[in-house]
C-alpha positions in Angstrom: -30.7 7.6 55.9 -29.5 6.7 52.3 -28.8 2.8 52.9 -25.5 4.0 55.1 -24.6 1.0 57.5 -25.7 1.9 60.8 -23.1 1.2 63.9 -24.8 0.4 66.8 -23.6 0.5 70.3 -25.0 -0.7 73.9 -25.6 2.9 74.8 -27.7 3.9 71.5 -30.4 0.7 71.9 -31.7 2.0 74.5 -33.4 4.8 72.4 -34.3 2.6 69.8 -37.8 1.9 71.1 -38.5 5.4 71.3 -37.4 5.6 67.4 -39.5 3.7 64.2 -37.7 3.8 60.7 -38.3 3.2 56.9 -34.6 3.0 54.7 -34.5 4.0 51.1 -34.0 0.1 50.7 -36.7 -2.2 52.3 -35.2 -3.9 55.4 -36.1 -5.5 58.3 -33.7 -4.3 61.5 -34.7 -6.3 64.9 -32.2 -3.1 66.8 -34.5 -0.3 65.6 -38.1 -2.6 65.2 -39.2 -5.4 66.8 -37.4 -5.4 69.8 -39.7 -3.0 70.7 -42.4 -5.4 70.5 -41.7 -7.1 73.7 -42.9 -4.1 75.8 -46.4 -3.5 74.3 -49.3 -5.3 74.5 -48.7 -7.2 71.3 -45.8 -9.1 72.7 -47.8 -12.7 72.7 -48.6 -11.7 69.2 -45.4 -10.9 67.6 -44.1 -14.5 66.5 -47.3 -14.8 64.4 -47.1 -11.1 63.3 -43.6 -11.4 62.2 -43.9 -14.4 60.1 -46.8 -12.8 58.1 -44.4 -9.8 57.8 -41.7 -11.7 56.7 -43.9 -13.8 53.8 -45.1 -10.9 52.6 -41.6 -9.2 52.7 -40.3 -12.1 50.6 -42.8 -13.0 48.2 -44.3 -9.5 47.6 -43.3 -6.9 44.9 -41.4 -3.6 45.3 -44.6 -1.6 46.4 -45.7 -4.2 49.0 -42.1 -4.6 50.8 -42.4 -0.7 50.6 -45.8 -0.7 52.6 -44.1 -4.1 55.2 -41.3 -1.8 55.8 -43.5 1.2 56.5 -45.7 -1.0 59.0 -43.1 -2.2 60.7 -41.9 1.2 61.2 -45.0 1.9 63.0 -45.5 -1.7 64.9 -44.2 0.0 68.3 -45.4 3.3 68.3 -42.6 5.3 68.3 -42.5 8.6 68.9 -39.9 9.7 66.3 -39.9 8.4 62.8 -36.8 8.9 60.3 -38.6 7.7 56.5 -36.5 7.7 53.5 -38.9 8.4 50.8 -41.9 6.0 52.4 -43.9 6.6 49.1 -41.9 5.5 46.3 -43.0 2.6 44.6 -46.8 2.5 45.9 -49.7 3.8 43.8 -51.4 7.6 44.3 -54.3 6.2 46.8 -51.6 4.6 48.9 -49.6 7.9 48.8 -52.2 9.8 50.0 -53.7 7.5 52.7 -49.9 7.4 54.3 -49.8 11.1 54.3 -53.2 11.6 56.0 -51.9 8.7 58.8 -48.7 10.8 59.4 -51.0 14.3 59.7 -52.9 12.3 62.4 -50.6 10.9 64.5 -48.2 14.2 64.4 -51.6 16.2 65.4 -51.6 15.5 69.2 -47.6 17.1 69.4 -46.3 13.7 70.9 -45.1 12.5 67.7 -42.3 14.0 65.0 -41.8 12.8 61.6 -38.7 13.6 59.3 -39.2 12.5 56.2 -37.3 12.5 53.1 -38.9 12.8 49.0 -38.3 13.6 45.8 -42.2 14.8 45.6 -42.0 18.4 46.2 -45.8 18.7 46.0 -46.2 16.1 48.6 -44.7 18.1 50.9 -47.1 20.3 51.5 -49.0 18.7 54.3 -46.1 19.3 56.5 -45.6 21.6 59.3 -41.9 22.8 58.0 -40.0 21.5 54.8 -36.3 22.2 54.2 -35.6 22.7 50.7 -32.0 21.6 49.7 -29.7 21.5 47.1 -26.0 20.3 46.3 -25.7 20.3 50.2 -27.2 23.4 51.2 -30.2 23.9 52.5 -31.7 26.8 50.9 -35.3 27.6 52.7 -36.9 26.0 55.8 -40.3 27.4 56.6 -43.6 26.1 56.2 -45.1 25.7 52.9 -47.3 28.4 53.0 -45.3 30.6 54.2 -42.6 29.8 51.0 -45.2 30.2 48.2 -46.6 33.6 49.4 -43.0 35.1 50.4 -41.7 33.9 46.6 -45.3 34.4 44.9 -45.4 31.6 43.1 -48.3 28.6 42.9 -46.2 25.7 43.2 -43.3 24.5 45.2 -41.6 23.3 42.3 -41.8 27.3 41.2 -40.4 27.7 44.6 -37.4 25.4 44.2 -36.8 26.7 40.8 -36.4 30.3 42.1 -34.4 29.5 45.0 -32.0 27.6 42.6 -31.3 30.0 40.2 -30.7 32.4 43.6 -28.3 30.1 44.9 -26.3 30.1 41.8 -26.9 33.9 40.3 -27.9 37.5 41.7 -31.4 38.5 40.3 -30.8 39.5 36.5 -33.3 39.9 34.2 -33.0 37.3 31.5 -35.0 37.6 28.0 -35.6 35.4 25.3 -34.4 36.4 21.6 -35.9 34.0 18.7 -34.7 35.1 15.1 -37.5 34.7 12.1 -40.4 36.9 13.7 -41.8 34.9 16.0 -45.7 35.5 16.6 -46.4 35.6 20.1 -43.4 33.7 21.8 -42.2 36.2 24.1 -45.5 36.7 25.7 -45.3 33.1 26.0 -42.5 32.9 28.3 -42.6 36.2 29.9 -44.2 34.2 32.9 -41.8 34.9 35.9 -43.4 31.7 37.4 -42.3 29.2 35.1 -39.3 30.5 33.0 -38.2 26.9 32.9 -36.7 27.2 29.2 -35.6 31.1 29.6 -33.3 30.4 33.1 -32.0 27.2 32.6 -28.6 28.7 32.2 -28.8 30.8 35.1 -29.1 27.4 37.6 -26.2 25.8 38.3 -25.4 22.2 37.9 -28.3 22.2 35.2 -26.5 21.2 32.2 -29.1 20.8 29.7 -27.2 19.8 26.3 -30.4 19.0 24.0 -31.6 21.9 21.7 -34.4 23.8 21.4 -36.3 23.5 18.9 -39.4 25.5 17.8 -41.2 26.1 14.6 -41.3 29.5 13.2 -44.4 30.5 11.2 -43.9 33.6 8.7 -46.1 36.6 8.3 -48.0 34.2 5.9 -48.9 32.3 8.2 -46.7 29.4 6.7 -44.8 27.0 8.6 -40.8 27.4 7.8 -39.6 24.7 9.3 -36.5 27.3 10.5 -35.0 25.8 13.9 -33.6 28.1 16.5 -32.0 27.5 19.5 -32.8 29.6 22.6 -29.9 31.2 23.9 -30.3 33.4 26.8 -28.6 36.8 27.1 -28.2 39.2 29.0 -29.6 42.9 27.9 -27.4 45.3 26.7 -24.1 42.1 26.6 -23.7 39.8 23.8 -23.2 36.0 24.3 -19.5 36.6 24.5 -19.5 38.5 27.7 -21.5 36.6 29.6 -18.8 35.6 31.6 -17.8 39.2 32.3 -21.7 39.8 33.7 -21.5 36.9 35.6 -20.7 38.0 39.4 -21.0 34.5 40.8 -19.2 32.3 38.2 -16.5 31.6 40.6 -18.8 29.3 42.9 -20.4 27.6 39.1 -17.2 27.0 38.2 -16.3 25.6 41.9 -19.0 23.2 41.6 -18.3 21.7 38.3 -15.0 20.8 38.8 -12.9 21.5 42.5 -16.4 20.7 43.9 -16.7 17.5 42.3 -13.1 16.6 43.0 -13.3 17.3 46.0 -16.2 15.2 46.6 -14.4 12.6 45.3 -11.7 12.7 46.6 -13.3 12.8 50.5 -15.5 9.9 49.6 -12.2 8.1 48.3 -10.4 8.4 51.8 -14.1 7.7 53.6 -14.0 4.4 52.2 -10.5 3.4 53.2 -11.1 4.8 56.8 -14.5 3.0 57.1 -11.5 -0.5 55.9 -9.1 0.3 58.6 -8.4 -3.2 58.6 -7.5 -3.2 55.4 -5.4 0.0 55.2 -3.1 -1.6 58.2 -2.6 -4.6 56.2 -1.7 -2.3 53.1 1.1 -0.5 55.2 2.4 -3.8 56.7 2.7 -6.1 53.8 5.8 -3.7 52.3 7.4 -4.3 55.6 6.7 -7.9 55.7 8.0 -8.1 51.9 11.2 -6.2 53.2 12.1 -8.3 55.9 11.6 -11.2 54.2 13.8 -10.2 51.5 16.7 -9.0 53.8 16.8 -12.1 55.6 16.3 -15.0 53.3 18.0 -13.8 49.9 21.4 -12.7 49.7 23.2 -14.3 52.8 25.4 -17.2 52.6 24.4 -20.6 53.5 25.4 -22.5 56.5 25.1 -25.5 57.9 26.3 -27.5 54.9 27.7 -30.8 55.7 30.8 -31.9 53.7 32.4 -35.7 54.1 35.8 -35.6 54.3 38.4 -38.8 54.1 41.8 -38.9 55.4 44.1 -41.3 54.6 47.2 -40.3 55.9 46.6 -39.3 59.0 43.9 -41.3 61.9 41.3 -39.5 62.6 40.2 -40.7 66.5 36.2 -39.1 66.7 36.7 -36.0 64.9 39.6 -34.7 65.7 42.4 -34.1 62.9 45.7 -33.2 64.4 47.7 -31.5 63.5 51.0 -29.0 65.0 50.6 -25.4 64.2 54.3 -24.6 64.2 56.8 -24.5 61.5 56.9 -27.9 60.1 55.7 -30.4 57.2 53.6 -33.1 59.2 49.9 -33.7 58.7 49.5 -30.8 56.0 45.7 -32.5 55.0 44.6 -31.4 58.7 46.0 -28.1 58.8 44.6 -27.5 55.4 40.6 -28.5 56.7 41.7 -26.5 59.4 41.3 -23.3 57.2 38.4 -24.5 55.9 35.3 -22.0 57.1 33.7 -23.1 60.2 30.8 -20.7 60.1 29.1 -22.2 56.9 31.0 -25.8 56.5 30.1 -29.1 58.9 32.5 -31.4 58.7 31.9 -35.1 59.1 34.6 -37.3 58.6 34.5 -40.9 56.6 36.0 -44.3 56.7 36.5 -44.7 53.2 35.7 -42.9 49.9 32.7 -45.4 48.9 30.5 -44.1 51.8 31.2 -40.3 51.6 30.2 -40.7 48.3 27.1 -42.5 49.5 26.6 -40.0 51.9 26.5 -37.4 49.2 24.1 -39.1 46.7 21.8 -39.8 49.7 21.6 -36.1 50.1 23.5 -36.2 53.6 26.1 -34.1 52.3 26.6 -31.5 50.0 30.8 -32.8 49.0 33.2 -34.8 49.6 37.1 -34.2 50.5 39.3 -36.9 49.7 43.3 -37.0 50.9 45.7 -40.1 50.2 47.7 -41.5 52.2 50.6 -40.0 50.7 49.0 -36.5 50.5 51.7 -34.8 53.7 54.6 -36.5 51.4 53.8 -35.5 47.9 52.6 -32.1 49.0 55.9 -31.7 50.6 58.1 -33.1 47.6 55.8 -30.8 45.4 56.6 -27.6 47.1 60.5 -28.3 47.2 60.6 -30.0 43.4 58.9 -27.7 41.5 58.9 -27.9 37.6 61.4 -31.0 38.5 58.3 -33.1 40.3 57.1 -36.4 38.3 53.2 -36.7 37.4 52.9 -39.1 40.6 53.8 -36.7 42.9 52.1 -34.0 41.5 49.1 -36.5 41.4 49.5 -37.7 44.9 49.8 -34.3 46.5 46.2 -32.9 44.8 42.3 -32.8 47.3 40.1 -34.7 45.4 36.7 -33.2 45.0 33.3 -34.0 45.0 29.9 -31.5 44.8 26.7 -32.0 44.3 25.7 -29.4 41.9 21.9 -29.9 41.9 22.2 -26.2 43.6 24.1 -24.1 42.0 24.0 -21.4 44.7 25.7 -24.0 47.2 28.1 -25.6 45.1 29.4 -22.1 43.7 30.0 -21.4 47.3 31.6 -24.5 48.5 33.6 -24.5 45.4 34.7 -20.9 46.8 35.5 -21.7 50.0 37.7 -24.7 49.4 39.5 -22.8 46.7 39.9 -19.8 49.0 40.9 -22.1 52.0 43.6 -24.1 50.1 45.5 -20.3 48.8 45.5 -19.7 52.8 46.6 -22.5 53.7 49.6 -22.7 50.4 50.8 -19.3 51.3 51.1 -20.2 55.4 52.4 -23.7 54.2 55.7 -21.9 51.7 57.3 -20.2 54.9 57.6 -23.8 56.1 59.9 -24.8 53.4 63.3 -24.3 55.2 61.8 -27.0 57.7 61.5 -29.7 55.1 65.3 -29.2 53.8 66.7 -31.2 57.0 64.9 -34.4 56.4 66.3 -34.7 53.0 69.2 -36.2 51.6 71.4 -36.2 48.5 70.9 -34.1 45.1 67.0 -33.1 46.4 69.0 -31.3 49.4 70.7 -29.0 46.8 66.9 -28.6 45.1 65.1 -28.1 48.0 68.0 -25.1 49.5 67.0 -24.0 46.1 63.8 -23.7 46.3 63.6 -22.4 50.4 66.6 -19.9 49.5 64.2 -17.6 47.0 61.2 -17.8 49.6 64.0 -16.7 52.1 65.3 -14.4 50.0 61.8 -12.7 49.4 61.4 -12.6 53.3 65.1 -10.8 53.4 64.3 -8.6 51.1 61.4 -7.3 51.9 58.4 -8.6 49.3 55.5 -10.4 49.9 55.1 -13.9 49.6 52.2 -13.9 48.1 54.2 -13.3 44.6 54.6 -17.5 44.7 50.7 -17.2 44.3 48.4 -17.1 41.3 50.3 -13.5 39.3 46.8 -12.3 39.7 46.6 -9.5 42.1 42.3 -8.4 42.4 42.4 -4.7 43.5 40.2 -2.7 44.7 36.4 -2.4 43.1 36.1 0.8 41.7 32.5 0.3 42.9 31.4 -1.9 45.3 33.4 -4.5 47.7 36.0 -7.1 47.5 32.9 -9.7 48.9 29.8 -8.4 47.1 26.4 -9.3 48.7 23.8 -10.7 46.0 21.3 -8.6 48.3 22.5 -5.5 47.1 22.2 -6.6 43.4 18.8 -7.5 44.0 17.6 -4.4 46.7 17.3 -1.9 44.1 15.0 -4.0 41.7 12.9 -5.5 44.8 12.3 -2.3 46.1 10.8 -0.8 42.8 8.9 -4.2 41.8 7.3 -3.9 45.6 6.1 -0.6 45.4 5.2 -0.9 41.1 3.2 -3.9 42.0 1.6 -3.1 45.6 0.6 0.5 43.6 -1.4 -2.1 40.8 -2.9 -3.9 43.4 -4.1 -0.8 45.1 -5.9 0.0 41.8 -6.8 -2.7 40.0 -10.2 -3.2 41.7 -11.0 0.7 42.3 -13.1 1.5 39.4 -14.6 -2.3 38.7 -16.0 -2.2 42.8 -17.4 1.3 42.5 -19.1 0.1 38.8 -20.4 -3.3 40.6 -21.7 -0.9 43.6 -23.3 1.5 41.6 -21.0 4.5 42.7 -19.6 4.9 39.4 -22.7 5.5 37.6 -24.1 8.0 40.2 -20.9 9.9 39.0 -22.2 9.7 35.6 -25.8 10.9 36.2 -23.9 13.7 38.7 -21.8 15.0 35.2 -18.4 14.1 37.2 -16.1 13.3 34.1 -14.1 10.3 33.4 -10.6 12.8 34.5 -12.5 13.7 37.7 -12.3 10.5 38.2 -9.1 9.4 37.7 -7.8 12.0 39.2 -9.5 11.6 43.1 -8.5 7.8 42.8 -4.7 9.4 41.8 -4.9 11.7 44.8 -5.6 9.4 47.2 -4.0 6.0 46.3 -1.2 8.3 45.8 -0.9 9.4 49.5 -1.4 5.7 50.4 1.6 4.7 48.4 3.5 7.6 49.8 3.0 5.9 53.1 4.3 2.5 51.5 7.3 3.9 49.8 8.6 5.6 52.9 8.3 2.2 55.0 10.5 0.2 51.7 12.8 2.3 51.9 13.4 2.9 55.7 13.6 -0.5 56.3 15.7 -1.5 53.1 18.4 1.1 53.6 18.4 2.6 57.8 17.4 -0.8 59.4 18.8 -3.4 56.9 21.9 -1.0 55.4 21.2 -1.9 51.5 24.3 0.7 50.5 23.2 3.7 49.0 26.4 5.8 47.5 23.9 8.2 45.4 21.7 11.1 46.3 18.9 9.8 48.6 16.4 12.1 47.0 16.8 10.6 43.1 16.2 7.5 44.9 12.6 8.8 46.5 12.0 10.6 43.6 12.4 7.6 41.5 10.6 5.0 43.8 7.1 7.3 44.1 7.5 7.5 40.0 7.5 3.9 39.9 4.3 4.0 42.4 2.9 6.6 40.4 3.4 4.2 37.2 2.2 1.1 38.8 -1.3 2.8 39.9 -1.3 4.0 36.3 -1.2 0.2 35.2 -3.5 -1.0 37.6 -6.2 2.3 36.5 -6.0 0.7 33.0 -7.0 -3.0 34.2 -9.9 -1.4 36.6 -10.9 0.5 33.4 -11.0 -2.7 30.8 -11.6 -5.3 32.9 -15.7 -6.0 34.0 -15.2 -8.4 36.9 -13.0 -8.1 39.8 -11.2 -11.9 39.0 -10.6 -10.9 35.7 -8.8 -7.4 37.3 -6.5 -9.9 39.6 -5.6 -12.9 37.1 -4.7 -9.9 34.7 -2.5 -8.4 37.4 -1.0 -11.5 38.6 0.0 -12.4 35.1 1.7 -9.6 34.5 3.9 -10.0 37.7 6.2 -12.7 36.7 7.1 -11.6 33.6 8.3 -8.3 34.6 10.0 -9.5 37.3 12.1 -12.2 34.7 12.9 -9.8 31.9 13.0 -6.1 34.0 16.8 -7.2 35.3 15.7 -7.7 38.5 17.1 -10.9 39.6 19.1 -11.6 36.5 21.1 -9.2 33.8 19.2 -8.5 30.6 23.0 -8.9 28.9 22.4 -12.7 29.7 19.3 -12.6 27.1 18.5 -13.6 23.6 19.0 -10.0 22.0 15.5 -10.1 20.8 14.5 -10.4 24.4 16.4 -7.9 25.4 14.5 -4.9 23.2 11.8 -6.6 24.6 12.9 -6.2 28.2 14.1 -2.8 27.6 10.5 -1.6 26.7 9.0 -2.8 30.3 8.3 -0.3 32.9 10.6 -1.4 35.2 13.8 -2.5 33.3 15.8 1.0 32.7 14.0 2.3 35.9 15.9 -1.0 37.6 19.5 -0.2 35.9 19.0 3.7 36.9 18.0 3.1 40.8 21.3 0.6 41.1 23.6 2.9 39.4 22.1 5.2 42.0 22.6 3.2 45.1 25.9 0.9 44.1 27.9 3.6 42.0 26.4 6.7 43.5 25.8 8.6 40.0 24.4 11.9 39.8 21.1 12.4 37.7 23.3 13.9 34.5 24.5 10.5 33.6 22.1 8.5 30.8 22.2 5.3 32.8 20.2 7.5 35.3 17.7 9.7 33.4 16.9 7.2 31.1 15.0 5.4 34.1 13.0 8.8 35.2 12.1 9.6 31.6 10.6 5.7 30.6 8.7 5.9 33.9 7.3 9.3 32.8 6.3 8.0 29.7 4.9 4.6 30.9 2.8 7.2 33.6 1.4 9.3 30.5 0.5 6.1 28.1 -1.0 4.4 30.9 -3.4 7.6 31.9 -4.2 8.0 28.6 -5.5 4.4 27.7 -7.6 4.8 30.8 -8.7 7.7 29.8 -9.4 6.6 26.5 -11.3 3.4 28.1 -13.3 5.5 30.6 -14.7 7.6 28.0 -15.2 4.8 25.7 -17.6 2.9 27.8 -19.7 5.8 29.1 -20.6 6.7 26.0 
């Protein structure tokens, strides 16, 4: 009963009348108190009895709500009471008087009292006490029985003994004082109370202050000659103490795996007991995935464009247009190839109000043909080099975009570009139809100009050598169409997990300082790496748990390519967990408050995810910037998980193990300024 929450249930009240209790910290709890009161014969008295109780609970001191919560303990006669160290805080008369009530009601056998105390003395009024230490009991019997089976005076004596058992075999242990002491071993030959002989044999008593004593001469004078007591063993020098030692194995257990492990099962006891919150944990990663995959990276669609034709009517939409080899309505076979999927067309009267339909925000562009468009484009692809500036003028798409967003213009400037090479190479194996509906010298031009598309047919080549004399091949990494999601994926997943990781531990040590669990480490001798390292253990396995749920969903459910070796990939991702709970260590070790902790966290989000190369290439910054960038945690670990994924490189290459050896070294910095910090403020 050390001010743990109590969970009660339906089926445990019904005992709680049978049950009276008194927590370490004064309370009041109606489940285990006064409910009770409704079945005895104060029951038309417990309104006024529980306001006194509560005045006096709320305006008293420490020792009164001590003796309130001990009454109300009692108010219902129960015939089991639990009491967490009833007497601290109340004066020796008080102390006494509640002992001799819990003799006399324990006397007739229908009443049992467990009670917890740091009084070992106190004790002794009890039928049985249970002696225990670092969570073993070591005796249970009744007092009497313990002082004359260990023949000592005192319980205390008793508790030393049993201590020094626990921790040591019986060795005899004498005291050696240099300068001819007069006297002093007879002083502490005492098997009783060797307090200052055996400390070292008692384990988990680290006593670090000297010794001192004065040593007087055979004169009789004073020296002033200080010694310190070290205990040996007889017959073994200081040195091989260890090697006399039969139990160090379990001292040793307890001052450092012992503590460690303590930690560490208190560490996972506190997320269990916040199962809420450990659900959340592991579904926010997913959430962040998701959203990622499925709003970044795809092409828009849906975007309206207002197009006006000229030279051919347009009756509610429809555009016609004759899909077989001839030169007639060229403007509506050209929209034609224009992409349905991503592109709404809306079609215009006039050039004035697509124009108004754009600066309104209706549309994103607008397509403008002449009249003349099917005619000049015609003359343009049978002149040539020979065509005048009109006709070249006449047979051109005029183009407007509203370039407040980038991302969409880029793309419709893309797909009308794209559309119009389609439709240009489809439209040059028409050119033998347009060579009958001419007449004179442009007869001789045009046979010209059909004969060496012809002639590229006859012989075999590709008409696409009329096009641009550009020919794209093949990436040597990546695709033709590259996805911006895949540019992105490898720096979202390692800012998710970097950042999640900080969040995980940038509150750890500042809640267990504000709840007082950080200093009963201190007073327990746990170190400041002790520490660290049960909060590395187990926020460790919990981002474990996160980085396998990134990266299942980025690359087996959304397929974010991965040409490399999937285990450089994991490897690299838990480093950049590692790193990130290494960060957030060093804000729970500086900062005092908990809003401090996050606006120093959040802070440090945006500009990592600007200048790491995350969404943007660090060759596109200042070059001052860019040393900067390149010192961040997550800039070369970015450029080494997407030569991974898109390029598939092995870890041998520098663009790779560049990124695991600036994570290691942003993992060692970071554990050593918490380090640093830790020890810092203890002392």
């Amino acid at each position: 009963m050390y001010s743990h929450t109590v969970v009660y249930s339906a089926a445990a009240l019904k005992w709680t009348s049978l049950i009276g209790e008194t927590p370490t910290l004064t309370e009041y709890r109606r489940e285990l108190t006064a409910s009770s009161v409704a079945f005895r014969p104060v029951r038309e008295n417990s309104d006024a009895l529980l306001h006194e109780i509560f005045y006096f609970f709320l305006q008293g001191h420490g020792g009164q709500q001590r003796r309130v919560s001990f009454a109300v303990a009692l108010m219902h006669d129960p015939e089991l009471l639990i009491l967490d160290e009833p007497t601290v805080g109340v004066d020796p008369l008080l102390r006494q008087s509640i002992w001799n009530h819990l003799v006399r009601i324990t006397r007739p056998g229908d009443k049992t009292v467990i009670i917890t105390t740091h009084y070992i003395e106190e004790a002794r009024q009890a039928h049985c006490i249970g002696l225990m230490r670092s969570g073993r009991l070591l005796a249970e019997e009744s007092p009497q029985a313990l002082l004359a089976m260990y023949n000592c005076i005192s319980l205390e004596d008793v508790f030393l003994k049993l201590s020094r058992k626990q921790g040591q075999a019986n060795q005899v242990v004498e005291l050696n004082v240099s300068g001819g002491a007069l006297g002093l071993n007879k002083a502490f030959k005492r098997e009783e109370a060797p307090y200052a002989a055996e400390d070292a044999q008692v384990v988990g008593l680290n006593f670090h202050q000297s010794k001192e004593v004065l040593i007087t001469d055979h004169n009789g004078v004073v020296n002033g000659e200080l010694s310190m007591f070290i205990p040996q063993i007889p017959g073994k020098s200081a040195g091989d103490m260890s090697a006399g030692c039969k139990d160090c194995g379990d001292i040793f257990n307890f001052t450092s795996r012992g503590k460690i492990k303590a930690l560490i099962q208190k560490n996972f006891l506190r997320m269990w007991r916040n199962i809420g919150v450990m659900l959340f944990i592991f579904v926010l990663p997913v959430m962040q995935v998701i959203l990622f995959c499925l709003a970044i990276g795809r092409d828009p669609s849906g975007l309206k464009l207002a197009i006006v034709v000229d030279d051919v009517h347009v009756v509610d939409g429809y555009c016609p247009f004759n899909e077989t080899c001839n030169m007639k309505n060229l403007s509506c076979r050209y929209i034609n190839h224009l992409r349905n999927t991503s592109i709404v067309k809306e079609y215009y009267p006039d050039v004035d109000s697509a124009l108004d339909a754009v600066r309104v925000g209706d549309a994103w562009g607008t397509l403008y043909f002449n009249e003349n468009y099917t005619d000049a484009l015609s003359a343009r692809l049978a002149l040539g080099n020979i065509a005048d500036n009109e006709t070249i003028e006449s047979s051109e798409v005029q183009v407007w975009l509203d370039m407040s967003n980038q991302q969409i213009g880029l793309m419709l400037n893309r797909d009308i570009q794209f559309s119009y090479r389609d439709f240009a190479q489809i439209a040059m194996n028409a050119c033998n139809a347009l060579s009958s509906s001419l007449e004179g010298p442009q007869v001789d031009v045009m046979q010209s100009t059909c004969g060496r598309t012809d002639l590229l047919n006859k012989c075999g080549y590709n008409p696409k050598i009329g096009d641009v004399p550009i020919d794209f091949m093949q990436p040597i990494y990546g695709n033709t169409n590259p996805s911006f999601t895949d540019f992105v994926a490898p720096g979202v997943i390692l800012t998710i997990v970097f950042f999640l990781a900080v969040a995980l531990t940038s509150s750890a040590l500042i809640v267990e300082r504000m709840e007082g669990l950080l200093d009963r480490s201190w007073v327990a001798g746990v170190s400041p790496g002790e520490i660290l390292f049960s909060h590395v253990v187990t926020q460790f396995v919990v981002m474990c748990g996160q980085t396998g749920l990134v990266l299942i969903f980025m690359i087996l459910v959304f397929e974010v390519q991965c040409n490399g070796n999937i285990f450089y990939v994991i490897l690299l991702t838990l480093l950049q967990g590692l790193c990130g709970m290494c960060f957030g260590f060093v804000i729970s070790a500086a900062c005092e408050l908990e809003r401090n902790a996050i606006q120093l966290a959040l802070g440090s989000f945006y500009p990592t995810l600007l200048l790491s190369g995350v969404i943007w290439p660090i060759e596109g910054m200042p070059w001052i910037l860019r040393y900067v960038a390149l010192c961040l945690p997550l800039t070369l670990a970015t450029g080494s998980l997407r030569s991974i994924l898109t390029r598939g490189w092995p870890i041998s290459d520098p663009d790779v193990y560049m990124g695991f050896i600036s994570t290691l070294i942003w993992i060692a910095l970071f554990l050593v300024v918490t380090l640093t910090i830790l020890k810092f403020k203890r002392g």
